[in-house]
C-alpha positions in Angstrom: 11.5 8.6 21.2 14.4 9.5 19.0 15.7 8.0 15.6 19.1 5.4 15.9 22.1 6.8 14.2 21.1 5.1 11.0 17.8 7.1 10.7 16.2 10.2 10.0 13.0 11.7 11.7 10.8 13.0 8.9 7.0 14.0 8.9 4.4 14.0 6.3 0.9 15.5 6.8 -0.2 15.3 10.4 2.1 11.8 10.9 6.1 11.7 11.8 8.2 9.1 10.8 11.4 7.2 11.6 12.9 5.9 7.9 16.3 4.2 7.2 19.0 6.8 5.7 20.4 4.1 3.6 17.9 1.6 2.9 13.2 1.4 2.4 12.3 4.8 2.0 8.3 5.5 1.3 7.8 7.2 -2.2 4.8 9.0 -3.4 2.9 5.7 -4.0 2.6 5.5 -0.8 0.6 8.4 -0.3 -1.0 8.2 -3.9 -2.6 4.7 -2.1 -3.8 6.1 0.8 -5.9 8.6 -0.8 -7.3 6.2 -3.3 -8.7 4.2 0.0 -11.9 6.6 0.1 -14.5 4.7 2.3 -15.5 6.9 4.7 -16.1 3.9 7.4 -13.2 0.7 6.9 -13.8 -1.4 9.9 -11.2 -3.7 10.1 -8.0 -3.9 7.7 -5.0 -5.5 6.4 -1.7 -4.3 5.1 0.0 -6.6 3.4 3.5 -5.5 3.3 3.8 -2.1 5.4 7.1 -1.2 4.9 8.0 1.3 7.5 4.0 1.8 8.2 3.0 4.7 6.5 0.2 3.9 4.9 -1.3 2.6 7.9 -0.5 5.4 10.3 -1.8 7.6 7.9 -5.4 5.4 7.6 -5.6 5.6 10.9 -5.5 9.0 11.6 -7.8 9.5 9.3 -10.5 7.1 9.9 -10.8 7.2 13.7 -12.9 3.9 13.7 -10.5 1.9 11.7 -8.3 -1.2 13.1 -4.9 -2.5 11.2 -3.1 -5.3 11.2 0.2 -4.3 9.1 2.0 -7.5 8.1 6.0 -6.9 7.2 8.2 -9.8 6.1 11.4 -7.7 6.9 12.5 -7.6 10.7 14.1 -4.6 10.2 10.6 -3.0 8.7 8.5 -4.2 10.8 10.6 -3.3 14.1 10.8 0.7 12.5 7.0 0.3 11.8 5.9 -0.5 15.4 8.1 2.4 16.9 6.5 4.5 14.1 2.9 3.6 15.5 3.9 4.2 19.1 6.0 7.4 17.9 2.3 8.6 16.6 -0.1 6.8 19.5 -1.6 4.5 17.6 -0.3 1.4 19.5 -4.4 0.5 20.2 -5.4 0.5 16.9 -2.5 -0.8 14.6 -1.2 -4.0 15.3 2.3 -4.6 13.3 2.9 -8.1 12.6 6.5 -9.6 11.5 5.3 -12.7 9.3 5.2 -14.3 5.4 2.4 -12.7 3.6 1.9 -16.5 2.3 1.6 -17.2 5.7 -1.3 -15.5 6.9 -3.9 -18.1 5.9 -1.9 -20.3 9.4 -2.6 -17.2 11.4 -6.2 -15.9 10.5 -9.7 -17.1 9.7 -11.3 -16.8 6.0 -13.8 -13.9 5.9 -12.0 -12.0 8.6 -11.2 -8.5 7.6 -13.1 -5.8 6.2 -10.7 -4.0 3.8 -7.0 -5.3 2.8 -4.6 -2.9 1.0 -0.8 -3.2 -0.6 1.9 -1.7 -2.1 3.4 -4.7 -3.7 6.8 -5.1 -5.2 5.8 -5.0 -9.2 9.0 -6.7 -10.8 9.9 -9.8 -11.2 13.1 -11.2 -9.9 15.1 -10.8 -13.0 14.0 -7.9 -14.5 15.0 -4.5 -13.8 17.8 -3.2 -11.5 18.0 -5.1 -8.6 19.0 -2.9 -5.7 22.3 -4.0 -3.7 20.3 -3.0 -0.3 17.9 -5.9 0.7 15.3 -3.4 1.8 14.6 -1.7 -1.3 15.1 -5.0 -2.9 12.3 -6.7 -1.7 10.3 -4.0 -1.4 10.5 -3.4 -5.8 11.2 -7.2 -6.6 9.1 -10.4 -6.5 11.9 -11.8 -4.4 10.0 -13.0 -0.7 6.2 -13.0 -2.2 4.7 -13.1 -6.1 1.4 -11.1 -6.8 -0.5 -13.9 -6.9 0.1 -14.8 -3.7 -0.4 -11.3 -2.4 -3.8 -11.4 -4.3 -4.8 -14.8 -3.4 -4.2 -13.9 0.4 -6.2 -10.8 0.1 -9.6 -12.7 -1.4 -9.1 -15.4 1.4 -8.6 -12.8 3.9 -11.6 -10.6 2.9 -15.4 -11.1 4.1 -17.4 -11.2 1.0 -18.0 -7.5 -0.2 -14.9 -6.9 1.3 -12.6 -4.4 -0.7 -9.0 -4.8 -1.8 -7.0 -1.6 -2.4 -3.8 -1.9 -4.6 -0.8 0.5 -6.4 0.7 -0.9 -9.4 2.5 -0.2 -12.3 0.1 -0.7 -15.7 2.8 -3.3 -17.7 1.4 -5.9 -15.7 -2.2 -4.8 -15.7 -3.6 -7.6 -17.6 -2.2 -10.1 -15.4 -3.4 -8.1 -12.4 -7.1 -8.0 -13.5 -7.3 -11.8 -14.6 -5.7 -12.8 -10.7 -8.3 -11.1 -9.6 -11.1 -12.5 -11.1 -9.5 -16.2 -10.7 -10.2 -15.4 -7.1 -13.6 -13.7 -6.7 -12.3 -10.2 -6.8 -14.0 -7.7 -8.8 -11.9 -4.9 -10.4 -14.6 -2.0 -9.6 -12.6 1.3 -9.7 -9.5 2.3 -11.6 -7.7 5.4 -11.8 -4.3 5.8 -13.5 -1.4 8.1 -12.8 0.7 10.6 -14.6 3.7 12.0 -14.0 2.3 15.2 -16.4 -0.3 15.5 -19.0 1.6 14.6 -22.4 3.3 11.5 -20.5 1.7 7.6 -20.2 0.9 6.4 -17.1 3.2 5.1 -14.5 1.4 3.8 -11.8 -2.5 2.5 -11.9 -4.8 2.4 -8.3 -7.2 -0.2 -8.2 -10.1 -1.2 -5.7 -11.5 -4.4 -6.1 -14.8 -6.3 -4.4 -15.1 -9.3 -3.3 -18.0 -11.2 -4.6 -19.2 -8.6 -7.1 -20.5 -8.1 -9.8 -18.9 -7.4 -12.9 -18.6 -3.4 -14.0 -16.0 -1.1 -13.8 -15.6 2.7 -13.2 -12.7 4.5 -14.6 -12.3 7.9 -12.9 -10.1 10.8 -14.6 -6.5 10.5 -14.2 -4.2 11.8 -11.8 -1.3 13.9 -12.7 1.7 14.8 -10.3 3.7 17.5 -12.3 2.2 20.7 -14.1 4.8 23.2 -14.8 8.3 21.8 -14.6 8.3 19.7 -11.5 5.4 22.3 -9.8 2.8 19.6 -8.0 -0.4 20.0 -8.9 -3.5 21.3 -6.5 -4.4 18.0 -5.9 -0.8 16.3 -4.7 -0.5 19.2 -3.1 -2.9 18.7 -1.1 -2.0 14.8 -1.1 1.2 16.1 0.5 -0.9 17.8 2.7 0.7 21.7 1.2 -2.8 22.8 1.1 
């Protein structure tokens, strides 16, 4: 397989990728998510919004027992995600489906899956800079699916005990934790991220249960920079450097 004229061919870790030149590009959230998910078994998941598939490529060959389904609103996506998963074999255990998050509840069962995860666009239509390219645009903005749907989808979706994985950005925290709870989801680990030491936190990874009961571990932050713009040893070996 080669990448169209509009695309470059990039690899990350033990995975290689086909990404538009112009439009959704992954970012370190990405891979900050995909780390976060730590169960060493995950039966059957969910990605709800995959992007170019990433995240679930990466999950996969990782967790050898694991099945995906990676949902993707965006034709465009969702076409460069399934030739991502047969560019890295993976055609048998990630399904890519083109569909309306909002949707799903038409397509599956309650109580299905295992594990659901997401990356979800954290502003709201009119704030922020709206990008001019309609990939990136609905990737960052609440433009084709709200949180609370996102979240609402996931509890319905998830057997109970089931655990929802999620990046976000910690200006909406509040309103992230109490859509959880008005669903059954349990916030049960929370770590927050930092582009250095002396800066606040841009981004917050949460796992939450379904059906649990309520406490909540914090576990030490995460920090991206050191020196300058050095990683630290532990993106590094996110980025798979060491």
């Amino acid at each position: 397989m080669k990448p169209k004229p509009d695309e470059t061919y990039d690899s990350i870790r033990d995975i290689k990728l086909f990404q538009s030149k112009t439009g959704y590009r992954f970012s370190v959230d990405a891979l900050l998510l995909e780390n976060f998910i730590s169960a060493k078994r995950l039966g059957r998941g969910i990605e709800l919004g995959t992007g170019a598939g990433v995240i679930s490529i990466l999950l996969a060959k990782r967790n050898k027992d694991t099945k995906i389904v990676a949902v993707e609103i965006q034709d465009s996506l969702a076409q460069r995600a399934k030739r991502n998963v047969e560019l890295n074999e993976l055609s048998e255990r990630i399904e890519v489906l083109r569909e309306d998050i909002s949707k799903l509840r038409k397509i599956f069962p309650a109580n299905k899956f295992d594990f659901a995860f997401s990356n979800p666009p954290f502003r709201k239509t009119k704030t922020g800079l709206l990008s001019i390219d309609e990939e990136r645009a609905v990737a960052r903005h609440e433009i084709k699916i709200t949180l609370p749907e996102i979240i609402e989808t996931a509890s319905y979706l998830l057997k109970n005990g089931g655990r929802f994985y999620l990046i976000y950005h910690p200006f909406r925290l509040v309103e992230l934790i109490e859509l959880l709870h008005k669903v059954n989801l349990e916030p049960k680990k929370m770590r927050f991220v930092h582009s250095r030491i002396v800066e606040e936190a841009k981004m917050v990874l949460l796992e939450a249960v379904k059906g649990s009961g309520q406490w909540l571990k914090i576990e030490p932050p995460l920090y991206i920079y050191e020196k300058g713009n050095e990683y630290t040893a532990e993106m590094k070996r996110i980025y798979g450097m060491s």
